[in-house]
NULUMVO-763652 format. One line per 8 residues: their letters; for each residue x, y, z of N, C-alpha, C. Coordinates in steps of 0.02 Angstrom, whole numbers, plus 50000, padded with zeros to 5 digits. Layout:
# residues N
A	X Y Z X Y Z X Y Z; ...
END
This chain:
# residues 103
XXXXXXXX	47436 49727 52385 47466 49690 52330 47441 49617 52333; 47424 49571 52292 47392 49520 52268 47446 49462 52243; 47478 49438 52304 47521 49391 52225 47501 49355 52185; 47525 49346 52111 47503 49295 52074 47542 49233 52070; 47518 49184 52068 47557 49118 52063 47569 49091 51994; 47617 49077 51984 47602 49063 51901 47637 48989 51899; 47635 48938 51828 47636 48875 51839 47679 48875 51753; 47697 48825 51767 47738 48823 51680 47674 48801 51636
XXXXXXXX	47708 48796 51578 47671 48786 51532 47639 48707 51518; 47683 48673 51560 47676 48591 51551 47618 48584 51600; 47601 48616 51681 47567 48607 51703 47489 48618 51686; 47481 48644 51621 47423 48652 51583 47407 48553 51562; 47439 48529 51562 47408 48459 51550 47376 48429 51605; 47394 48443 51685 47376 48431 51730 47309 48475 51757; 47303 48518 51733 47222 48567 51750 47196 48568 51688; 47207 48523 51624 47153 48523 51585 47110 48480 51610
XXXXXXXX	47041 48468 51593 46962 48441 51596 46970 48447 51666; 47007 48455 51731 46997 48437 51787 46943 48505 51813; 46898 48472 51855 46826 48502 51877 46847 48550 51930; 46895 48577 51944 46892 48606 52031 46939 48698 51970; 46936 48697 51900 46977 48748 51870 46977 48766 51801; 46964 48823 51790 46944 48851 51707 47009 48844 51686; 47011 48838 51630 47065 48880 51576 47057 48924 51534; 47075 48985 51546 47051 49029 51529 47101 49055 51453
XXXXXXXX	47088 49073 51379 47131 49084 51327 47119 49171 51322; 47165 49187 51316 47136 49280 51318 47166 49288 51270; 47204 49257 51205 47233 49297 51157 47169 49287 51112; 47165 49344 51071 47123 49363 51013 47072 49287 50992; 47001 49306 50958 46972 49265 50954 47006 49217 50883; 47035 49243 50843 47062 49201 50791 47120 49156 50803; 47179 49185 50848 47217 49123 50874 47184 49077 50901; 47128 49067 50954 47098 49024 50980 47062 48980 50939
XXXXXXXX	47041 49008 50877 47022 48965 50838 47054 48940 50801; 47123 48928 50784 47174 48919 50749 47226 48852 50804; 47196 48867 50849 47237 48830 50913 47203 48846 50968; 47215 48805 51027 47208 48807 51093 47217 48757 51135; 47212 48745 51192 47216 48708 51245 47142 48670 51254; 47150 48593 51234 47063 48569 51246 47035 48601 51317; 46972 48613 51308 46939 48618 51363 46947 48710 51394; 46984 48714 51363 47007 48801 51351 46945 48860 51336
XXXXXXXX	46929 48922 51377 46848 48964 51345 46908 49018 51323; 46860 49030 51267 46899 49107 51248 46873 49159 51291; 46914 49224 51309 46895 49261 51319 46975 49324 51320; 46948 49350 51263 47006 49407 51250 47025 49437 51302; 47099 49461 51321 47122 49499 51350 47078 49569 51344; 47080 49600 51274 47055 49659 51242 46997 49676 51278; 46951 49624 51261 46884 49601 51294 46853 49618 51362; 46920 49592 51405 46884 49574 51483 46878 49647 51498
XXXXXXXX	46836 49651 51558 46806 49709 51593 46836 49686 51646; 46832 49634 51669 46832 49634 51733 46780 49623 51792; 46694 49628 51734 46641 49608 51779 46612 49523 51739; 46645 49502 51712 46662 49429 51694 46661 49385 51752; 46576 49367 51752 46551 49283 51823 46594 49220 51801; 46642 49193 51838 46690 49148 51816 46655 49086 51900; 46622 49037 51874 46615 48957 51916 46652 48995 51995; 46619 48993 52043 46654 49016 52115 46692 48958 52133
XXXXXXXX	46736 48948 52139 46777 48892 52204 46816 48879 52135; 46811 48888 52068 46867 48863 52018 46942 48909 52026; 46981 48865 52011 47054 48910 51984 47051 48935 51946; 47053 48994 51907 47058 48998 51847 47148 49014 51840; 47153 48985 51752 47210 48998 51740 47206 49006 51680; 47254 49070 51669 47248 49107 51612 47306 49097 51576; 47297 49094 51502 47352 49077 51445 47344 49140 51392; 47410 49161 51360 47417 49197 51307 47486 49183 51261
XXXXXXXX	47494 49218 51226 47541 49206 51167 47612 49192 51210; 47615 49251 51234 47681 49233 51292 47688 49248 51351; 47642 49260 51396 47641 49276 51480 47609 49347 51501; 47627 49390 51474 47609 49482 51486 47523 49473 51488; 47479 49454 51439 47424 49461 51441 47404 49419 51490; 47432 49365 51472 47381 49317 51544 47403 49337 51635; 47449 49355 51627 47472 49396 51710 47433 49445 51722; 47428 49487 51679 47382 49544 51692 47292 49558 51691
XXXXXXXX	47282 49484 51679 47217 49458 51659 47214 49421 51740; 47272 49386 51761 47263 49338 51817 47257 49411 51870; 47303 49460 51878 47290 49522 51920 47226 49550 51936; 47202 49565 51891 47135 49571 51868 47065 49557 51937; 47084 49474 51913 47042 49432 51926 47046 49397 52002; 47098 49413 52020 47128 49396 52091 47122 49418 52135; 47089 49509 52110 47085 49565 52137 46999 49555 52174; 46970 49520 52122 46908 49512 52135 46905 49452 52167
XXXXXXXX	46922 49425 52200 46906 49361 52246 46921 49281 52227; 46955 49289 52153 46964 49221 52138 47024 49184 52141; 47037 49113 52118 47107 49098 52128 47123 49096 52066; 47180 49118 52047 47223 49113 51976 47291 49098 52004; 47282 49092 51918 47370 49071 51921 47370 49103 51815; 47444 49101 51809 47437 49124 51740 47502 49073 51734; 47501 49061 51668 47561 49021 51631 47626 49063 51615; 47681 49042 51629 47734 49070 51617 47758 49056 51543
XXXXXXXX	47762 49092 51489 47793 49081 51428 47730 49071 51382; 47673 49070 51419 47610 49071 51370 47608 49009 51333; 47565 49018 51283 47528 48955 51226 47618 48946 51201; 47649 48997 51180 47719 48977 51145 47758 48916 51173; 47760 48920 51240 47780 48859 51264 47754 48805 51293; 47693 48779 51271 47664 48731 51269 47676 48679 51218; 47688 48607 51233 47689 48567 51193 47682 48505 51232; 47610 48505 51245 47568 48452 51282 47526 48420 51242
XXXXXXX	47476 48350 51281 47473 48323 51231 47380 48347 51233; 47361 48422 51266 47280 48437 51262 47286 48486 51201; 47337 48495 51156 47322 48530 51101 47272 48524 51058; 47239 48571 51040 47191 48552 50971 47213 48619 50924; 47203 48605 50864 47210 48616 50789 47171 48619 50754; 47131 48683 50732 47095 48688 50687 47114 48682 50622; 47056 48675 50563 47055 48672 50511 47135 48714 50481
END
């Protein structure tokens, strides 16, 4: 078993642009374009395989609409040698100030 660590949603202001950790967005490619976390890569839940090369020595931390996808995305990925963490309450409970807003 693998634990996952997970971080609130506020701590997404503190691992945005910082160099040592991805942010990873896994809900669908049109929410992400509609919204996201600056500095945020898409990459669908739907999507991942699981043979996805993610920067070695980064955190990654994964975000979704409300927690289920990005936990199971951070499982995933944890399994294979990396460090995660996933957001508790997802993009829904974010209200930081790395938001961006598309058109």
């Amino acid at each position: 078993m693998f634990p996952i660590e997970t971080i609130s949603a506020k701590m997404l202001d503190y691992y945005a642009g910082r160099s040592d950790s991805l942010i990873i967005d896994v809900r669908d490619k049109s929410s992400y374009q509609k919204s996201h976390i600056r500095g945020a890569v898409s990459y669908p839940y739907s999507e991942l395989t699981g043979e996805e090369q993610f920067p070695a020595g980064k955190t990654l931390i994964f975000y979704c609409d409300r927690g289920g996808a990005s936990m199971a995305a951070a499982k995933l990925f944890v399994r294979k040698g990396y460090r995660t963490r996933s957001v508790i309450g997802g993009f829904a409970a974010y209200r930081g100030r790395n938001l961006v807003i598309s058109g």
